[in-house]
mmJSON file of the N, C-alpha and C atoms, coordinates in Angstrom:
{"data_MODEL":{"atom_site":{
"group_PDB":["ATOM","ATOM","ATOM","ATOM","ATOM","ATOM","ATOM","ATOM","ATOM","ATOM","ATOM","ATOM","ATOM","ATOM","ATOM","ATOM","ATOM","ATOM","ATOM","ATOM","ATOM","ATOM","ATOM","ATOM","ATOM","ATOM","ATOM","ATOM","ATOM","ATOM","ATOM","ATOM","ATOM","ATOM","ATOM","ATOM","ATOM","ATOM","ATOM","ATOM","ATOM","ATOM","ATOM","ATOM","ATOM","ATOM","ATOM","ATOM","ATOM","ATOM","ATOM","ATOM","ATOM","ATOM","ATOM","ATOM","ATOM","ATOM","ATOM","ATOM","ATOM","ATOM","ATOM","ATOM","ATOM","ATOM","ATOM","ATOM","ATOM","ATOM","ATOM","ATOM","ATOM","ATOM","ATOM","ATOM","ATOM","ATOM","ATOM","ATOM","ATOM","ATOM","ATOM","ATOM","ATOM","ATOM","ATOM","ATOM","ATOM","ATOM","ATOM","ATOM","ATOM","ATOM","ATOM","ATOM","ATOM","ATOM","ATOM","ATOM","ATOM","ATOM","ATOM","ATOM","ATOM","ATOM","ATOM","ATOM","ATOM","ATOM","ATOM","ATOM","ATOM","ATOM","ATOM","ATOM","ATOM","ATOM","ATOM","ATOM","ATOM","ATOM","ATOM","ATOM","ATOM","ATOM","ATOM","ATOM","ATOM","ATOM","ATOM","ATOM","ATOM","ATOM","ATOM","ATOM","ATOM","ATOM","ATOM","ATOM","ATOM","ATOM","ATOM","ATOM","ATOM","ATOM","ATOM","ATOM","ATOM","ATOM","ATOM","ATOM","ATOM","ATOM","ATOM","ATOM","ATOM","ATOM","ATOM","ATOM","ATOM","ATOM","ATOM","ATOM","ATOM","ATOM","ATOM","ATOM","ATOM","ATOM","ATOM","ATOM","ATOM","ATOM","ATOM","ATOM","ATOM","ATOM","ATOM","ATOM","ATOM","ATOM","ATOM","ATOM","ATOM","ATOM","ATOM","ATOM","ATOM"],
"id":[1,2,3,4,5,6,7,8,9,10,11,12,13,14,15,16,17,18,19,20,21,22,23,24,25,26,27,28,29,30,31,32,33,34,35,36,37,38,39,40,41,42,43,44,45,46,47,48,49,50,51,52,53,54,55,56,57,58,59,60,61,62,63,64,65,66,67,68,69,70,71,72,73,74,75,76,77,78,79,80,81,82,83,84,85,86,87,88,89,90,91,92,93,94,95,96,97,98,99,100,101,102,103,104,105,106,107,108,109,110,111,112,113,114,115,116,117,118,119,120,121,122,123,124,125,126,127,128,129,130,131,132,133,134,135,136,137,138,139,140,141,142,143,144,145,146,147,148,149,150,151,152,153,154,155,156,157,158,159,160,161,162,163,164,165,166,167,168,169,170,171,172,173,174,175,176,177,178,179,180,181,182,183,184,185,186,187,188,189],
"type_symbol":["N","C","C","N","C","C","N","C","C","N","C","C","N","C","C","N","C","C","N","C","C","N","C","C","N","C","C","N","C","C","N","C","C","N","C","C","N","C","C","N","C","C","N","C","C","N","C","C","N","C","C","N","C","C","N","C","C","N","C","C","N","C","C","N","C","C","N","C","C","N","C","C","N","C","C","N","C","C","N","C","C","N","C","C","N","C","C","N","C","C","N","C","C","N","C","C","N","C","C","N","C","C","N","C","C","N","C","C","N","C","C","N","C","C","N","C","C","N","C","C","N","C","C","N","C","C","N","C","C","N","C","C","N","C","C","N","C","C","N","C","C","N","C","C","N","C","C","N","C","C","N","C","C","N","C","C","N","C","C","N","C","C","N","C","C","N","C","C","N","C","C","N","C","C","N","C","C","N","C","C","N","C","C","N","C","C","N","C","C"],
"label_atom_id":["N","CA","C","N","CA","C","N","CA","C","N","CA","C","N","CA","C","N","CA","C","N","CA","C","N","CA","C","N","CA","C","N","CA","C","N","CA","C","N","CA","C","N","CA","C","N","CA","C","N","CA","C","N","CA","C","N","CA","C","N","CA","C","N","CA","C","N","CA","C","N","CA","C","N","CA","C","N","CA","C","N","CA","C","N","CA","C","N","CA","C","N","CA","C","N","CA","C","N","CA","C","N","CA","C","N","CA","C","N","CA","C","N","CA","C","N","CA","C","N","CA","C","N","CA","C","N","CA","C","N","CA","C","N","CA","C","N","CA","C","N","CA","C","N","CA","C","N","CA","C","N","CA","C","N","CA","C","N","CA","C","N","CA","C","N","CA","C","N","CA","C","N","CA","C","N","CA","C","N","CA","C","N","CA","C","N","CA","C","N","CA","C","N","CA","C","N","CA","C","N","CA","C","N","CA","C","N","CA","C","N","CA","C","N","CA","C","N","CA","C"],
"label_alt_id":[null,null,null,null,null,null,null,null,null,null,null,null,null,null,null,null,null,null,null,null,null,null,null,null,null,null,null,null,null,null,null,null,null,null,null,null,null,null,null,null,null,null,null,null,null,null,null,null,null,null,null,null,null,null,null,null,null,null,null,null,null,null,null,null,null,null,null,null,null,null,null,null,null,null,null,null,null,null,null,null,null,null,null,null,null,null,null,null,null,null,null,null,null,null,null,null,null,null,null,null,null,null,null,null,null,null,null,null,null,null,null,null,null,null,null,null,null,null,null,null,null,null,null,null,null,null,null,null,null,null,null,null,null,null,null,null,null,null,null,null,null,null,null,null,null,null,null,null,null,null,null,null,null,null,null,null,null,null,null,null,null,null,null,null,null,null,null,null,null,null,null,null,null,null,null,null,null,null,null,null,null,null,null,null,null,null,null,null,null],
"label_comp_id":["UNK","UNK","UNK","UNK","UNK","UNK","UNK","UNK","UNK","UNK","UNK","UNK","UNK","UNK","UNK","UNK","UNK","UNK","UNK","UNK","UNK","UNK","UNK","UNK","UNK","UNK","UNK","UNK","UNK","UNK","UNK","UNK","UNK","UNK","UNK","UNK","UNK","UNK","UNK","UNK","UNK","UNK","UNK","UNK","UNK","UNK","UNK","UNK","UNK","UNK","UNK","UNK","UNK","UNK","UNK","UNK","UNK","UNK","UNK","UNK","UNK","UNK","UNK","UNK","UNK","UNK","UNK","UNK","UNK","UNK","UNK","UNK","UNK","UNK","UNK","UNK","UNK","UNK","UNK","UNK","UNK","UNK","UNK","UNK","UNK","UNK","UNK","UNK","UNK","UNK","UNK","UNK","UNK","UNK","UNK","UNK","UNK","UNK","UNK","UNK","UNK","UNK","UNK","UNK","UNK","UNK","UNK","UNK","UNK","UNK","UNK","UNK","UNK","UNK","UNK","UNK","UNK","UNK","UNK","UNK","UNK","UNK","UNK","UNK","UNK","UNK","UNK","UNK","UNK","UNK","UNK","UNK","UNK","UNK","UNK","UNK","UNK","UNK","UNK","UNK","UNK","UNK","UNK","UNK","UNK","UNK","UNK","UNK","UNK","UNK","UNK","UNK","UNK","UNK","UNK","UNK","UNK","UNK","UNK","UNK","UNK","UNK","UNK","UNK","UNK","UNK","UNK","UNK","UNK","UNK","UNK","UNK","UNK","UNK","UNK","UNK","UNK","UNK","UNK","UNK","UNK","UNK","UNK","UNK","UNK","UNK","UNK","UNK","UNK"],
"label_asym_id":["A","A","A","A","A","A","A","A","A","A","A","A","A","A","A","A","A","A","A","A","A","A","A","A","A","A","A","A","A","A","A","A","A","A","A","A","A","A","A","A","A","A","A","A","A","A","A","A","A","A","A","A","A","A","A","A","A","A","A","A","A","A","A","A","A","A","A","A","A","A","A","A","A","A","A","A","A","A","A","A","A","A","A","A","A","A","A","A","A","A","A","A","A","A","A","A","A","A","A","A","A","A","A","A","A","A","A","A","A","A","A","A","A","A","A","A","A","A","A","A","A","A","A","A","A","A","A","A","A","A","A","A","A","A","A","A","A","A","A","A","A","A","A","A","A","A","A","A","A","A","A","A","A","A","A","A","A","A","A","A","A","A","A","A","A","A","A","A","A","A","A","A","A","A","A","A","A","A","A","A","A","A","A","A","A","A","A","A","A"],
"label_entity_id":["1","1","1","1","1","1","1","1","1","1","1","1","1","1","1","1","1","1","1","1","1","1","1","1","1","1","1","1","1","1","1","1","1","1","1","1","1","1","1","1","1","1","1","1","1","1","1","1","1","1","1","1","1","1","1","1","1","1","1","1","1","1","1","1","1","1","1","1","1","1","1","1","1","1","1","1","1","1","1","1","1","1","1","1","1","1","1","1","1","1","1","1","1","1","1","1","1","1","1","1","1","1","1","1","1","1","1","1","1","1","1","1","1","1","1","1","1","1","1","1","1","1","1","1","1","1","1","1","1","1","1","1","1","1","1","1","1","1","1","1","1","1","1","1","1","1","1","1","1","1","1","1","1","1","1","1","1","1","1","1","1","1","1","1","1","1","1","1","1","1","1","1","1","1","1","1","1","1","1","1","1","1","1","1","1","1","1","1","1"],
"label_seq_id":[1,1,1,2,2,2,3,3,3,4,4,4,5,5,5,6,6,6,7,7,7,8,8,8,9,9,9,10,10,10,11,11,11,12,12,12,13,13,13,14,14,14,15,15,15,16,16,16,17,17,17,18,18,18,19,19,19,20,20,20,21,21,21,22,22,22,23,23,23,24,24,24,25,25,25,26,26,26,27,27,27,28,28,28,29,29,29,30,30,30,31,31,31,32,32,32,33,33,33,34,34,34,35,35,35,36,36,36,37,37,37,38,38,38,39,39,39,40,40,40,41,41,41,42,42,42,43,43,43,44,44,44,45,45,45,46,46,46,47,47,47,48,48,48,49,49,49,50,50,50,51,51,51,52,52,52,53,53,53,54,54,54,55,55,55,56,56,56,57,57,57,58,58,58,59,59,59,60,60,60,61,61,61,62,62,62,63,63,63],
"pdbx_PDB_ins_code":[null,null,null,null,null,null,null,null,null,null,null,null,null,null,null,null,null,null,null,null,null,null,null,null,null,null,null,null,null,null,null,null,null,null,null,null,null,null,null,null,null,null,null,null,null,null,null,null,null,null,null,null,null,null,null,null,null,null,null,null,null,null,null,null,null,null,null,null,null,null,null,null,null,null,null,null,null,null,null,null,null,null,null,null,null,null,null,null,null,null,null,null,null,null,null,null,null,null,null,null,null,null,null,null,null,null,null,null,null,null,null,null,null,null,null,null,null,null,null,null,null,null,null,null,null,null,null,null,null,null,null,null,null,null,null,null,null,null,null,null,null,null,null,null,null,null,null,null,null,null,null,null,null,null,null,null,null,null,null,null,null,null,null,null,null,null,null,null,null,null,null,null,null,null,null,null,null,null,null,null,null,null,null,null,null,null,null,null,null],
"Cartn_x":[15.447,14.84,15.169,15.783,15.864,14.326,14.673,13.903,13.054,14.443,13.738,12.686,13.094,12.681,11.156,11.11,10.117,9.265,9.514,8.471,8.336,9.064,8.805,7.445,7.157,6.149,5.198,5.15,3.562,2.606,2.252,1.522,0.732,1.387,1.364,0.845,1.718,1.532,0.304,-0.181,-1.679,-3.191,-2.422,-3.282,-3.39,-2.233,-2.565,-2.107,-1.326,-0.348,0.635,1.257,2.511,2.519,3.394,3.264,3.387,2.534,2.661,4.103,5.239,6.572,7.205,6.896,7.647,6.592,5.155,4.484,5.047,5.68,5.988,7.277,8.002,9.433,8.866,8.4,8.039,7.358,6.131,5.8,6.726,7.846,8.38,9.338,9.66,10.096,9.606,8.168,7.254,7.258,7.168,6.992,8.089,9.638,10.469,11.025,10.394,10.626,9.463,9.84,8.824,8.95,10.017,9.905,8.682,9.296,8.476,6.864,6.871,5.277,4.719,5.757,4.637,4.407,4.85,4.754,3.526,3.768,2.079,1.47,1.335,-0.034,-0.266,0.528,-0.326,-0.527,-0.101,-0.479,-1.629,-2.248,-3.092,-4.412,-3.967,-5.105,-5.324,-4.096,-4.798,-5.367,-5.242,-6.032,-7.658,-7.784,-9.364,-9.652,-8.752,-9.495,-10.016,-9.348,-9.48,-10.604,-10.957,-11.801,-13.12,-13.187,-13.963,-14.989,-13.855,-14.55,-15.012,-14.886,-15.453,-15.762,-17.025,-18.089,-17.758,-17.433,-17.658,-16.283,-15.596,-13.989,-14.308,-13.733,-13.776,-12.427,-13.362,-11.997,-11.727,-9.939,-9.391,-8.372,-8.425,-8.082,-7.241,-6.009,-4.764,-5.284,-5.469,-6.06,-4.46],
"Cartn_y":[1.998,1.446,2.383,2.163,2.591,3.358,4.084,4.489,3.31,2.491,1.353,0.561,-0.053,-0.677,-0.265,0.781,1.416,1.251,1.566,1.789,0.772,-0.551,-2.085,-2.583,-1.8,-2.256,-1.281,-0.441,0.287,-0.208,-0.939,-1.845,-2.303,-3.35,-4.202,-3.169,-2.327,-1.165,-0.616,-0.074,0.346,-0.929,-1.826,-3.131,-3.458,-3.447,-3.39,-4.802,-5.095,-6.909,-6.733,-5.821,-6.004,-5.971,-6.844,-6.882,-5.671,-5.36,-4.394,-3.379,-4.41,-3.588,-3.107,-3.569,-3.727,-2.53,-2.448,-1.47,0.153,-0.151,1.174,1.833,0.519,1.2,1.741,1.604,2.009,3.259,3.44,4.664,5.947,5.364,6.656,7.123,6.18,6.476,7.343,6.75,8.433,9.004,9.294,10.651,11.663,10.541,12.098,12.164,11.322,11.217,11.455,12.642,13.464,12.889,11.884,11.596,10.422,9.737,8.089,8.362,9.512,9.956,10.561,11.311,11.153,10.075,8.759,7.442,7.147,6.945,6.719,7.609,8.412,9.298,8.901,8.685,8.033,6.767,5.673,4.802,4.643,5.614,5.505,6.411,7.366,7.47,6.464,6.008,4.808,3.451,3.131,2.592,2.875,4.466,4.822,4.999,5.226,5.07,3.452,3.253,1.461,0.943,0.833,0.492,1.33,2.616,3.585,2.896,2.722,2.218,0.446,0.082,-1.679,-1.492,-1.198,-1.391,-2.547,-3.591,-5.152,-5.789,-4.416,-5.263,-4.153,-5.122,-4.746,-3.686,-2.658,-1.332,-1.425,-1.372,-1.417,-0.305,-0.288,1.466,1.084,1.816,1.579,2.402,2.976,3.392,4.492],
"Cartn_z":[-2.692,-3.895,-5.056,-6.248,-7.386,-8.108,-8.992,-9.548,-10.604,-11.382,-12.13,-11.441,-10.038,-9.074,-8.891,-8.826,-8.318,-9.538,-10.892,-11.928,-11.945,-12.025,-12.667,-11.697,-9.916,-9.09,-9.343,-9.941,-10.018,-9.809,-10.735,-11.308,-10.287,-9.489,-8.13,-7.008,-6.977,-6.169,-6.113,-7.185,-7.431,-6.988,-7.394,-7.571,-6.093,-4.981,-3.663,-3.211,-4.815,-4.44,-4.091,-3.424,-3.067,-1.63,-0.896,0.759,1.517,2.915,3.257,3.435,3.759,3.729,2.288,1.051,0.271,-0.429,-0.389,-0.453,0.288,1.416,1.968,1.756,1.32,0.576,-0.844,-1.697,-2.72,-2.645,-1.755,-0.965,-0.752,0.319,0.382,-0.84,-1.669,-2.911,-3.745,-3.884,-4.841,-3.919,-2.737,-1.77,-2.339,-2.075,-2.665,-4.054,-4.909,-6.747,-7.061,-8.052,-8.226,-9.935,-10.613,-11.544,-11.638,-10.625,-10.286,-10.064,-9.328,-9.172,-10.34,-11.405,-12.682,-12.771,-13.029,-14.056,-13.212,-11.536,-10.589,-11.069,-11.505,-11.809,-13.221,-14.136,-15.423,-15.376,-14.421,-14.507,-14.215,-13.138,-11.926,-13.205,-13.858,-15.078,-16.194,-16.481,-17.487,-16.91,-15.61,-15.172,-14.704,-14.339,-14.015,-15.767,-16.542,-18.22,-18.357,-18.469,-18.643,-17.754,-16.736,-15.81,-16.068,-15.926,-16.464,-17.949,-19.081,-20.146,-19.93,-19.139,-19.185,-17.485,-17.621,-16.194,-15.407,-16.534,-16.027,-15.236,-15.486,-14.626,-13.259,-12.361,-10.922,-10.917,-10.318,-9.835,-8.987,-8.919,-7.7,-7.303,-6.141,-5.479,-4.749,-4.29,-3.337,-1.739,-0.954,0.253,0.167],
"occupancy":[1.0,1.0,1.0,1.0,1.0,1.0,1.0,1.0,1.0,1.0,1.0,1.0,1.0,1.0,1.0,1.0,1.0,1.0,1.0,1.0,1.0,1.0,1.0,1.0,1.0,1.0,1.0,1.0,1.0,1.0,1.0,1.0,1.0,1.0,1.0,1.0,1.0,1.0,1.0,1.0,1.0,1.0,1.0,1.0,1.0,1.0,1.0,1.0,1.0,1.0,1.0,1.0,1.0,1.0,1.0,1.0,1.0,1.0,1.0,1.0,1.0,1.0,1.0,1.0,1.0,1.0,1.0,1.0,1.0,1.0,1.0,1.0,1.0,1.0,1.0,1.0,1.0,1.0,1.0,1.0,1.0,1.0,1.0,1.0,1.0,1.0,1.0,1.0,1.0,1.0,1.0,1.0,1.0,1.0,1.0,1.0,1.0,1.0,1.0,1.0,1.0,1.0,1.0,1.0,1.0,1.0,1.0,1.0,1.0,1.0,1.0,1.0,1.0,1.0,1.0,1.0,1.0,1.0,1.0,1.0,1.0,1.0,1.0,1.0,1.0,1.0,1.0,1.0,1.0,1.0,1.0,1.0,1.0,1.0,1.0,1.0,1.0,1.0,1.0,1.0,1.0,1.0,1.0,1.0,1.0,1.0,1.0,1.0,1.0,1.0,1.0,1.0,1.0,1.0,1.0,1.0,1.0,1.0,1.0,1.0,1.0,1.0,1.0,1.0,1.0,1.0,1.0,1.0,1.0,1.0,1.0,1.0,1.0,1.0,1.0,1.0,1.0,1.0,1.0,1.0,1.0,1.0,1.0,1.0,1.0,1.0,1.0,1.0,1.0],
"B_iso_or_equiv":[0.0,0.0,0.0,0.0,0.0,0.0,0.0,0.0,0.0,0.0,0.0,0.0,0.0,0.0,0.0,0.0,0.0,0.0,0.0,0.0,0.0,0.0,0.0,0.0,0.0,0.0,0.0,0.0,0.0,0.0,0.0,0.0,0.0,0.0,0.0,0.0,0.0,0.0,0.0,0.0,0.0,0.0,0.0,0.0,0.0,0.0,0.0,0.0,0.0,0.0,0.0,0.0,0.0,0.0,0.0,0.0,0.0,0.0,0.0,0.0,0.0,0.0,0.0,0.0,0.0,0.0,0.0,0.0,0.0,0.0,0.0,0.0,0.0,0.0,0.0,0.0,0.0,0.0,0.0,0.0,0.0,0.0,0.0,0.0,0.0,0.0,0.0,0.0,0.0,0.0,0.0,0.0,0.0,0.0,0.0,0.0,0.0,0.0,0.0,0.0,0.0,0.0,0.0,0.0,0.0,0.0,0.0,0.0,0.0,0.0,0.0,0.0,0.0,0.0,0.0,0.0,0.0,0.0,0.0,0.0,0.0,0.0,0.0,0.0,0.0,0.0,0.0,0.0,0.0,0.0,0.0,0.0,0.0,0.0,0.0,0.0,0.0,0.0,0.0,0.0,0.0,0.0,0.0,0.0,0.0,0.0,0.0,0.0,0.0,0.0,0.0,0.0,0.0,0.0,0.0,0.0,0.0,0.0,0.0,0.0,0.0,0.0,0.0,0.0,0.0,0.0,0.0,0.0,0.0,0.0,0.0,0.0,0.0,0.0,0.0,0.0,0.0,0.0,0.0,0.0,0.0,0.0,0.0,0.0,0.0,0.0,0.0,0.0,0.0],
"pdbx_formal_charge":[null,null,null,null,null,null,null,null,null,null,null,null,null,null,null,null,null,null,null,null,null,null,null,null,null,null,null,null,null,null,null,null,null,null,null,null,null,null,null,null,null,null,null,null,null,null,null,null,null,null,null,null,null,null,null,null,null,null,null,null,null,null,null,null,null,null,null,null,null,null,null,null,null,null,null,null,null,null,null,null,null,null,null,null,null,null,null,null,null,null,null,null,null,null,null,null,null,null,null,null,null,null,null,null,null,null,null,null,null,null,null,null,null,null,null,null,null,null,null,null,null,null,null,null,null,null,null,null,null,null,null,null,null,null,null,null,null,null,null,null,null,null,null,null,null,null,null,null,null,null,null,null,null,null,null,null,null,null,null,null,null,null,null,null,null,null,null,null,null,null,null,null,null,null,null,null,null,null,null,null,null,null,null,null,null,null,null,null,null],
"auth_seq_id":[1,1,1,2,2,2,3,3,3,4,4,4,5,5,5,6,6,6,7,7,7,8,8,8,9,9,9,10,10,10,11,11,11,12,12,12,13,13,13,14,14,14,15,15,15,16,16,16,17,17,17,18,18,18,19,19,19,20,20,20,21,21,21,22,22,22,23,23,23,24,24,24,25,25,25,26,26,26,27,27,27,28,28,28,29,29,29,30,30,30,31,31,31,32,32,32,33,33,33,34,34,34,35,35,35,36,36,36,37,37,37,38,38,38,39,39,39,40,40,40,41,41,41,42,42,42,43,43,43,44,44,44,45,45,45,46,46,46,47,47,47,48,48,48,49,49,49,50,50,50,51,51,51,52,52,52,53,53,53,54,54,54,55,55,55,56,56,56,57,57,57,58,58,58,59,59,59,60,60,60,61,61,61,62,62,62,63,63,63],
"auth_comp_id":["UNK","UNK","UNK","UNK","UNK","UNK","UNK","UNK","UNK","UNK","UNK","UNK","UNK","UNK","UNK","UNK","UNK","UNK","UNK","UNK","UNK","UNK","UNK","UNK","UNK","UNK","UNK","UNK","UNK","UNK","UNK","UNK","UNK","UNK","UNK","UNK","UNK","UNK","UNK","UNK","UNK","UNK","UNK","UNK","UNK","UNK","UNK","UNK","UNK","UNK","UNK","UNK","UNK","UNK","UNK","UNK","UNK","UNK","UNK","UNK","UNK","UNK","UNK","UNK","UNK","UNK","UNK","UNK","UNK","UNK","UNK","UNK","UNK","UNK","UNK","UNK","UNK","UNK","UNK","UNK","UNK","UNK","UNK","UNK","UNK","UNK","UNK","UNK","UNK","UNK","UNK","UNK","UNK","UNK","UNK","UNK","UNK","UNK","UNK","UNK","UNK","UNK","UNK","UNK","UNK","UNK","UNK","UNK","UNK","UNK","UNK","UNK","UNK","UNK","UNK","UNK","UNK","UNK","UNK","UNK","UNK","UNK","UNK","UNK","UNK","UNK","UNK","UNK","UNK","UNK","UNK","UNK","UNK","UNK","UNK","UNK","UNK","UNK","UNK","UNK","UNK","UNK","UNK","UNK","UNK","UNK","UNK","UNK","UNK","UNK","UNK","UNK","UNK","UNK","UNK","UNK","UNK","UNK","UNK","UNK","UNK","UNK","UNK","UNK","UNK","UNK","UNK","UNK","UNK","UNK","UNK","UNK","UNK","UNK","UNK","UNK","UNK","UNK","UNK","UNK","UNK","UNK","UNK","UNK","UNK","UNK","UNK","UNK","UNK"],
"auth_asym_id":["A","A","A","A","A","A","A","A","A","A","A","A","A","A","A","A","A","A","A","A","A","A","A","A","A","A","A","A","A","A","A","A","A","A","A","A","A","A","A","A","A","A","A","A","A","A","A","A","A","A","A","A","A","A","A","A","A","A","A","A","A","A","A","A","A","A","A","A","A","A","A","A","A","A","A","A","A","A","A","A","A","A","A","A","A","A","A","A","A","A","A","A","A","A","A","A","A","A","A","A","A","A","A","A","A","A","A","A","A","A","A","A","A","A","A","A","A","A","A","A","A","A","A","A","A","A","A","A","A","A","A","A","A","A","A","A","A","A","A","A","A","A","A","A","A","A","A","A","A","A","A","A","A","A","A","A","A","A","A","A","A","A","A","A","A","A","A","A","A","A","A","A","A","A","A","A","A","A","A","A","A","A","A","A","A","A","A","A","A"],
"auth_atom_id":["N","CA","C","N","CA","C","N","CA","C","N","CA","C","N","CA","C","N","CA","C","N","CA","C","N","CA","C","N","CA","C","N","CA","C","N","CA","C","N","CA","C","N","CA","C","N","CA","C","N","CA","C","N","CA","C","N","CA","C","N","CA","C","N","CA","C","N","CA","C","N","CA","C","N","CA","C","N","CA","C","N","CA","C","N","CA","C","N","CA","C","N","CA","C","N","CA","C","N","CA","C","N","CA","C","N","CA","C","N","CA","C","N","CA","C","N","CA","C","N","CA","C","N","CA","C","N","CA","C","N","CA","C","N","CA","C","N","CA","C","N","CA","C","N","CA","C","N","CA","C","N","CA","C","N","CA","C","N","CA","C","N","CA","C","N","CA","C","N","CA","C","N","CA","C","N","CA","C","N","CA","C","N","CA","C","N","CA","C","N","CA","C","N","CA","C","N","CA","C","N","CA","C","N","CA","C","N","CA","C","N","CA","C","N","CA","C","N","CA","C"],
"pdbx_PDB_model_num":[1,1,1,1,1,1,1,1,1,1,1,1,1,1,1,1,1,1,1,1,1,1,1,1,1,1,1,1,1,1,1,1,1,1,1,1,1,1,1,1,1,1,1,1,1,1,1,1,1,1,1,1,1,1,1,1,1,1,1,1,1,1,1,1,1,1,1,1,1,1,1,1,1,1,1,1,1,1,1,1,1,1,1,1,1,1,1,1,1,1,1,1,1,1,1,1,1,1,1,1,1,1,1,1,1,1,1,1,1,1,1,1,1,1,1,1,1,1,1,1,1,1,1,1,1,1,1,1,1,1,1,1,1,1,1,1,1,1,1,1,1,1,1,1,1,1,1,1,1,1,1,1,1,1,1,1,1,1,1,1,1,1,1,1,1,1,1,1,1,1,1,1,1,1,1,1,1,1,1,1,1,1,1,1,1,1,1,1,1]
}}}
């Protein structure tokens, strides 16, 4: 999986919509991109910001 590849599924990724295989290729992708795993880690804060500030939307967590 590309690096593009990988940022364009964050999103999904975090959200826990992406199928279990297509979830685990993306996985070992941030395991050894240490670029791709910044972009998961700010995505993964502007999402606990966002959720954080509106009580009323349901938070959702990747396991």
């Amino acid at each position: 999986m590309t690096c593009r590849e990988t940022v364009r599924l964050i999103c999904e990724y975090l959200e826990g919509r992406l199928s279990p295989s297509v979830a685990a290729v993306v996985s070992r992708h941030l395991e050894c991109c240490a670029n791709c795993h910044l972009v998961l880690e700010a995505a993964q804060q502007t999402l606990d910001v966002y959720f954080d500030d509106h009580p009323d939307v349901q938070k959702i967590r990747v396991a």
